[in-house]
C-alpha positions as CSV (number, residue, x, y, z in Angstrom):
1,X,10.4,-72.6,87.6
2,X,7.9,-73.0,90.0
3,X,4.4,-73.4,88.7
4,X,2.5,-71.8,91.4
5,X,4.7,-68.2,90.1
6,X,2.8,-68.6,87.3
7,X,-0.5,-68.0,89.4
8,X,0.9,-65.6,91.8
9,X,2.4,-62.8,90.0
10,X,-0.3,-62.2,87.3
11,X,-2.6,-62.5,90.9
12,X,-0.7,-60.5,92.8
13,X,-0.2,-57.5,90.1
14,X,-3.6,-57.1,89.1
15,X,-4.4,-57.4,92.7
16,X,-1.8,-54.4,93.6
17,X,-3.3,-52.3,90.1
18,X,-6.9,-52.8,91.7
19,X,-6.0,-52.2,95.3
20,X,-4.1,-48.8,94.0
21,X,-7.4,-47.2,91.7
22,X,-9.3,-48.6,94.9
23,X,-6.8,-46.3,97.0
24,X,-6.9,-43.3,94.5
25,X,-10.2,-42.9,94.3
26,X,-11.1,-43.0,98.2
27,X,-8.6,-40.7,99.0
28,X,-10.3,-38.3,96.9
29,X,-12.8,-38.0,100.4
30,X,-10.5,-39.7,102.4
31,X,-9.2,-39.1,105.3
32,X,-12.0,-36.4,106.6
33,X,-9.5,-34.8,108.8
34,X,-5.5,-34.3,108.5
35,X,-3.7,-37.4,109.4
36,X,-0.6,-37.5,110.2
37,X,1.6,-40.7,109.0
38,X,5.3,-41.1,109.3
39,X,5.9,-36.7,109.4
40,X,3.2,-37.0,106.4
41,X,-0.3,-35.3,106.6
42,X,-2.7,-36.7,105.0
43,X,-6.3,-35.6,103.8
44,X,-9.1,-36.2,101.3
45,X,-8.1,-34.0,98.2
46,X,-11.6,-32.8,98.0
47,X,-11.6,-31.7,101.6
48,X,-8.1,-30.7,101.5
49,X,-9.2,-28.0,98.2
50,X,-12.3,-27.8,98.8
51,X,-11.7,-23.8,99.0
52,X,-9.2,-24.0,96.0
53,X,-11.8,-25.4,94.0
54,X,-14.5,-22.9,95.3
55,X,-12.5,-20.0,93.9
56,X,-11.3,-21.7,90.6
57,X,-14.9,-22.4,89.8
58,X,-16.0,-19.5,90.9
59,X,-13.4,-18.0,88.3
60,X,-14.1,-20.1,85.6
61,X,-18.6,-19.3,85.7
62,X,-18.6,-15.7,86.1
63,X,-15.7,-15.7,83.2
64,X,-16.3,-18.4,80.9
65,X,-19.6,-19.8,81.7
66,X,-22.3,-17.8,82.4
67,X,-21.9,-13.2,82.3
68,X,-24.0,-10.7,82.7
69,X,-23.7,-9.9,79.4
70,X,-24.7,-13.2,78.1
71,X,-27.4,-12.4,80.0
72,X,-28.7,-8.8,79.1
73,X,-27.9,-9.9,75.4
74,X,-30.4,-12.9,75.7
75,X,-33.5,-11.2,77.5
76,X,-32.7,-8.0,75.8
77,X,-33.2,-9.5,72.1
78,X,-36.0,-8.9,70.4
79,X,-37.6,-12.3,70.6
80,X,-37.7,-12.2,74.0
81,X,-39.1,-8.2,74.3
82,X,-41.4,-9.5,71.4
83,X,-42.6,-12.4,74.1
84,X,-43.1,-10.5,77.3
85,X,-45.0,-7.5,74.8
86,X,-48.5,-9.3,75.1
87,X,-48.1,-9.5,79.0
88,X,-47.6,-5.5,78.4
89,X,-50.9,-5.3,76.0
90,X,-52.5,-6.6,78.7
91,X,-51.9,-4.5,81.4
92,X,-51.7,-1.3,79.4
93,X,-55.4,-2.6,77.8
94,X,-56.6,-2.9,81.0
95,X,-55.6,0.9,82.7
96,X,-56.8,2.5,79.7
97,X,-60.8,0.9,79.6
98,X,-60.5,0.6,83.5
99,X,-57.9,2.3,85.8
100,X,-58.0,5.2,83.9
101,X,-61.4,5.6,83.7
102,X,-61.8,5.3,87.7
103,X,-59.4,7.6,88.6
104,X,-60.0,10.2,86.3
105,X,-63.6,9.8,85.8
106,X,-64.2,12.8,83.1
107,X,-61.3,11.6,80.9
108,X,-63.3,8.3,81.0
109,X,-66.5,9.5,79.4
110,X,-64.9,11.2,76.2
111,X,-62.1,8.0,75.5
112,X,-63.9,5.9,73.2
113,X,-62.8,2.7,71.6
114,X,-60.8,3.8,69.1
115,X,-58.7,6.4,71.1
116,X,-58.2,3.3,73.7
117,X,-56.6,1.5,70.3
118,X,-55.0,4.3,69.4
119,X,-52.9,5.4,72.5
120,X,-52.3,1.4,73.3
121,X,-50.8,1.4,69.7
122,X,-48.8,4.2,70.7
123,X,-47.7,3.3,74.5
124,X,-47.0,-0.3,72.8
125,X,-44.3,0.9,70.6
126,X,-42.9,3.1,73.4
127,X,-42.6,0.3,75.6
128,X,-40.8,-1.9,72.8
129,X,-38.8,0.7,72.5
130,X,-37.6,1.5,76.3
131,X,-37.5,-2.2,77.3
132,X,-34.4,-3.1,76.3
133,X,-33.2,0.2,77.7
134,X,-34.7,-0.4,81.0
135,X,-33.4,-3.8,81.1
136,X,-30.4,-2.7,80.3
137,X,-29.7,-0.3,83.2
138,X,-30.9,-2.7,85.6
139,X,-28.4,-5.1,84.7
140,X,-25.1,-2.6,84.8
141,X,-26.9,-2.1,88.2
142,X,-27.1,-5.5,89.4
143,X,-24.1,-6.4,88.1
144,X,-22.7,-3.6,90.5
145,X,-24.0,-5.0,93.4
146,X,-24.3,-8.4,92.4
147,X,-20.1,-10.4,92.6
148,X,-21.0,-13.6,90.6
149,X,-17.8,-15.0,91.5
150,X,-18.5,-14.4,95.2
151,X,-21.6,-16.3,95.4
152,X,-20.5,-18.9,93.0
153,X,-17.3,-19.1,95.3
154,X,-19.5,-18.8,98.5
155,X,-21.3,-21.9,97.4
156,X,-19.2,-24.2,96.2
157,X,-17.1,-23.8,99.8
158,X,-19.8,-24.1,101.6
159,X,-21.6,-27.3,100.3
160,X,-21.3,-30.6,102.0
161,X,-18.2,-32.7,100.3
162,X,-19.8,-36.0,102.2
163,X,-23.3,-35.0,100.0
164,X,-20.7,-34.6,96.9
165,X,-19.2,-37.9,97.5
166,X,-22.3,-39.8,97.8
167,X,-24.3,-38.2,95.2
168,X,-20.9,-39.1,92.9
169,X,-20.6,-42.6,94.1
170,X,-24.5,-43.2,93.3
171,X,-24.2,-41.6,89.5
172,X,-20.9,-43.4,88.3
173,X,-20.8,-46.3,90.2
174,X,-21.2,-48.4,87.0
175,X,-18.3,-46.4,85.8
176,X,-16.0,-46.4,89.0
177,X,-16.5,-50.1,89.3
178,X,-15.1,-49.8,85.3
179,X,-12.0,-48.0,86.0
180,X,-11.2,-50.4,88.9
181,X,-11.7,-53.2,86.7
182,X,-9.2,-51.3,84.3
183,X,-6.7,-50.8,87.4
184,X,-6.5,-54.7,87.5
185,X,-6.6,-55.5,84.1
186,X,-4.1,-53.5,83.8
187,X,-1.8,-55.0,86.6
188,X,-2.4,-58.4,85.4
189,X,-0.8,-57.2,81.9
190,X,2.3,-56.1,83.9
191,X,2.1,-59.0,85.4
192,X,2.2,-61.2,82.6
193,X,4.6,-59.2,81.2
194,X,7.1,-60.2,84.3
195,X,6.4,-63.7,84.1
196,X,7.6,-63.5,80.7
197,X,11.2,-61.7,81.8
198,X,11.6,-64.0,84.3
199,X,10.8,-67.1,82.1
200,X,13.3,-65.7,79.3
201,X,15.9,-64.9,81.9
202,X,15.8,-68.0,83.3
């Protein structure tokens, strides 16, 4: 047996696994544009799906990851009325000693500081009581006019795959250079692995 087979099949194989991850992963973006090889066409998967892939998000965030009932349910629980109550205390504090007072100037002399504190006690636990109501309706009305899956859909289709690619190569690169790594490791094991079948058989 010729020793330089020994060399130039583990060589070649994990040269052929690295050269094929190499391959798979640039025709993810690669070719831009259709190409047409031997009756074939050929085109970067993203930009071949790119509209697939709008939709099926699209799908899968105004179904599974993010509802307008999640939504209402979160701002609508009571820690969250209970946070936005002082910004109401304020505002209410401040029409009853001032606004009120200026636009109705005789109800203004006979409101004294304890009627103030009592009708903002009372327009306080109104208001903790309609806000969830309020907020409510406006969401069954945004959610009419809003189509979640439209924008999400809109998006997606219309964002640059060439800002995809590069923002993907720049965040994994440590682990794309891995997986090519893998690729040959992995041809130089079938490699070996021949060498050994032919050495047997011969």
């Amino acid at each position: 047996m010729n020793w330089w087979l020994i060399i130039i099949i583990p060589a070649s194989s994990a040269f052929i696994g690295w050269i094929t991850i190499r391959i798979a992963i640039t025709m993810l973006f690669r070719p831009k544009k259709p190409v047409r090889v031997m009756g074939f066409t050929i085109q970067g998967i993203f930009h071949k799906r790119q509209l697939q892939f709008a939709e099926q998000l699209g799908e899968l965030v105004s179904k599974e990851l993010l509802s307008f009932n999640d939504i209402e349910e979160k701002i609508t629980s009571a820690d969250n009325i209970k946070k936005i109550m002082p910004v109401a205390e304020k505002h209410i504090d401040e029409f009853l000693r001032t606004r009120l007072g200026e636009a109705f100037p005789m109800i203004g002399m006979f409101i004294g500081e304890k009627t103030i504190n009592q009708l903002k006690t009372l327009f306080m636990n109104e208001l903790e009581t309609i806000f969830p109501v309020i907020i409510k309706g406006y969401m069954q009305n945004l959610q009419q006019e809003l189509d979640l899956k439209q924008i999400v859909t809109s998006k997606v289709a219309a964002f640059s795959v060439d800002k995809l690619e590069n923002n993907l190569y720049q965040s994994m690169a440590s682990a794309l250079r891995a997986v090519h790594m893998m690729g040959a490791a992995i041809g130089l094991l079938v490699g070996v692995i021949q060498l050994l079948i032919i050495i047997v058989l011969l």
